[in-house]
C-alpha positions in Angstrom: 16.9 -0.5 5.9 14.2 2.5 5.4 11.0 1.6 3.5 9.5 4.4 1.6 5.7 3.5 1.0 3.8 5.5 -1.4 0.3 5.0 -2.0 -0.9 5.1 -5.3 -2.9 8.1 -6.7 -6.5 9.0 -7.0 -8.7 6.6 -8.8 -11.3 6.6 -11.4 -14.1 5.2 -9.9 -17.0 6.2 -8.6 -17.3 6.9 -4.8 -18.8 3.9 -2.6 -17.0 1.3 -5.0 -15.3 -2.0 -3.2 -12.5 -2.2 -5.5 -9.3 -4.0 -3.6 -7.4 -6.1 -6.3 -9.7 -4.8 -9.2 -7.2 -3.1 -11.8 -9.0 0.2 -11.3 -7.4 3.0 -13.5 -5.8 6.8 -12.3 -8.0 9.5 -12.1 -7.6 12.3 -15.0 -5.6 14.6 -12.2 -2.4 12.3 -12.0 -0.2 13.9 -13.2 -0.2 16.7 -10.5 -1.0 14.3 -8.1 2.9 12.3 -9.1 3.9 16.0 -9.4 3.3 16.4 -5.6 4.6 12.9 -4.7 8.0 14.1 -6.7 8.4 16.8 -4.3 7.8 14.6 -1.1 10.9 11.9 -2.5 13.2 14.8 -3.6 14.4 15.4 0.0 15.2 11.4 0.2 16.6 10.9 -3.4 17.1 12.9 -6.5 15.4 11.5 -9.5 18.7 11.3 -11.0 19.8 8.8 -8.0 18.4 5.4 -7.8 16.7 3.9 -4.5 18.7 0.7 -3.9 15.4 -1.4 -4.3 12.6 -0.4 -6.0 9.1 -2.2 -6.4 5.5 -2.1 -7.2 1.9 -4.3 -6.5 1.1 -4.8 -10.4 -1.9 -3.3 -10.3 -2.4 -0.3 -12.6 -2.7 2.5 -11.0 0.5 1.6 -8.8 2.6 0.5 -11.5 1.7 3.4 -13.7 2.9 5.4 -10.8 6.2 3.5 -10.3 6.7 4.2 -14.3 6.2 8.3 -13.9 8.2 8.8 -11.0 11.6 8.3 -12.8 13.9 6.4 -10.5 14.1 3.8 -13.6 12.2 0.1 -13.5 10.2 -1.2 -10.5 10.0 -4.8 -10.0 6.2 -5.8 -9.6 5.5 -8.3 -6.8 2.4 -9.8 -6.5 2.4 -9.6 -2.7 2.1 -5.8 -2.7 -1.4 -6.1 -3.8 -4.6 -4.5 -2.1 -7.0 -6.6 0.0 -8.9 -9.1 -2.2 -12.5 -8.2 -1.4 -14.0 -11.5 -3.5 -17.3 -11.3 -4.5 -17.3 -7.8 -3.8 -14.5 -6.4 -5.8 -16.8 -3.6 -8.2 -19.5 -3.8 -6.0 -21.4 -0.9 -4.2 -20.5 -1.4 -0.3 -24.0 -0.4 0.1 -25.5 -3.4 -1.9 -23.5 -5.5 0.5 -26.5 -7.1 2.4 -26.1 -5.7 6.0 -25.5 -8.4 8.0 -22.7 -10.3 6.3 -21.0 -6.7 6.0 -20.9 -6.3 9.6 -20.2 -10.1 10.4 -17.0 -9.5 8.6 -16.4 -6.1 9.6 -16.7 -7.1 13.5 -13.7 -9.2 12.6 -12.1 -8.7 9.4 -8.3 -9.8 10.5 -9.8 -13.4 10.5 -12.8 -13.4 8.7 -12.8 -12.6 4.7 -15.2 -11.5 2.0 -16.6 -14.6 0.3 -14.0 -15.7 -2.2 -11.6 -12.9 -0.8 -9.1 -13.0 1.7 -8.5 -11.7 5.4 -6.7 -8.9 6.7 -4.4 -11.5 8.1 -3.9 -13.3 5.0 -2.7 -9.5 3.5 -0.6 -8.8 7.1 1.3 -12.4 6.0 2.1 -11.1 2.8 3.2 -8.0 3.5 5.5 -9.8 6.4 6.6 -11.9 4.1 8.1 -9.4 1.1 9.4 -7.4 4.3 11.5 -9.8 5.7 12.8 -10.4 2.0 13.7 -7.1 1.8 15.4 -6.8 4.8 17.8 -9.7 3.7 18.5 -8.3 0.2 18.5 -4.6 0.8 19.9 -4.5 4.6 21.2 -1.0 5.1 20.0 0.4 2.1 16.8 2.7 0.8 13.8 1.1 -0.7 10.6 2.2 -2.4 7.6 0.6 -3.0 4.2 1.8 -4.7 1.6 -0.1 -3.1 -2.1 0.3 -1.4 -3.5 1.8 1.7 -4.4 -2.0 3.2 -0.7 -2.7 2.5 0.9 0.4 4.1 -2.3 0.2 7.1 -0.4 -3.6 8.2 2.6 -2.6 7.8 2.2 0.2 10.7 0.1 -2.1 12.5 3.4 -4.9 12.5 6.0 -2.0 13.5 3.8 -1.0 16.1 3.3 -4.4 17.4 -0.5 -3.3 17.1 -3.6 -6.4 16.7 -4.9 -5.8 13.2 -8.1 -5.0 14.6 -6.7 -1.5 15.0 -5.9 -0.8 11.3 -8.5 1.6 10.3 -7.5 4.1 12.7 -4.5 5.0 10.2 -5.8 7.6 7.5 -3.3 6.9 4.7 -4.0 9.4 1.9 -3.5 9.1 -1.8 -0.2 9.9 -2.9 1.2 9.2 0.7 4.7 8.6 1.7 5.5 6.7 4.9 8.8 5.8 5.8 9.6 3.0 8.2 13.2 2.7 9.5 14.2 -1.0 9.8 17.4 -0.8 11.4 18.0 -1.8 15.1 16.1 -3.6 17.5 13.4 -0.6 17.6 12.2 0.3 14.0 10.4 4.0 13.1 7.6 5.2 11.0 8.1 8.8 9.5 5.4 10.8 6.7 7.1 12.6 4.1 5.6 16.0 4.0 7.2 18.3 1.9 
């Protein structure tokens, strides 16, 4: 199976924002920005041709995304959702008080935001719709729209990487990263053109 990952656009929200699972909106320069992505997935598969499987977190700014690209209906899954940040979805990071920011950022695989969730807790879900897919869609070409915390475990499971290591992945707006499945060694590809 290859997995296309696309991150989801530029948002409209100020800079220094924790937003996660909020339903935060596009940014007024999306339509270029799907424009661009277009391009990158025309090499894999004509608008005109249909990935085999085809899904989206239900958040907003993905699913909006999954709508304009034109390869027909997405199926939203829940599990393709950002990191719940708790508390501290809409907040500045900077009014985070100091000391419970870094207690959870010395260890944020295990440890979560209060009311939110771990990376761990993300890394599980993201496993899970995986191995889902690799039942239903086995030799085939899937696409999902979905969030840089997503795509950043995703890498960090093919690469047999601890979690603690996610953040060293830059994985830009509008992104595609393609993970081959197939075989005992799978690869990770970015879609450039």
């Amino acid at each position: 199976m290859k997995l296309y990952l696309v991150r989801h656009t530029r948002l409209s929200i100020e800079s220094g924002i924790c937003y996660g699972q909020a339903d935060v909106d596009v940014a007024p320069g999306f339509h270029d920005e799907v424009a661009a992505i277009r391009t990158k997935l025309s090499g894999i598969k004509p608008v005109n041709r249909a990935f085999d499987g085809f899904y989206t977190s239900p958040l907003q700014r993905c699913h909006k995304l999954a709508d304009a690209l034109g390869y027909g209906e997405a199926v939203a899954d829940e599990r393709l959702k950002e990191l719940n940040f708790g508390d501290w979805e809409l907040q500045q990071w900077d009014a985070i008080p100091r000391p419970v920011f870094d207690r959870w950022a010395s260890d944020y695989a295990h440890s979560s935001p209060p009311n939110g969730e771990t990376f761990a807790d993300l890394h599980q879900r993201a496993r899970n719709f995986v191995e889902e897919l690799r039942q239903r869609h086995a030799g085939q070409d899937v696409l999902v729209v979905t969030h840089g915390g997503l795509i950043r475990a995703l890498l960090a499971d093919v690469l047999n990487m601890p979690l603690k290591g996610l953040f060293r992945f830059e994985v830009d707006y509008g992104s595609v990263t393609q993970l081959s499945l197939e075989g005992e060694i799978p690869r990770i590809g970015f879609v450039n053109r």
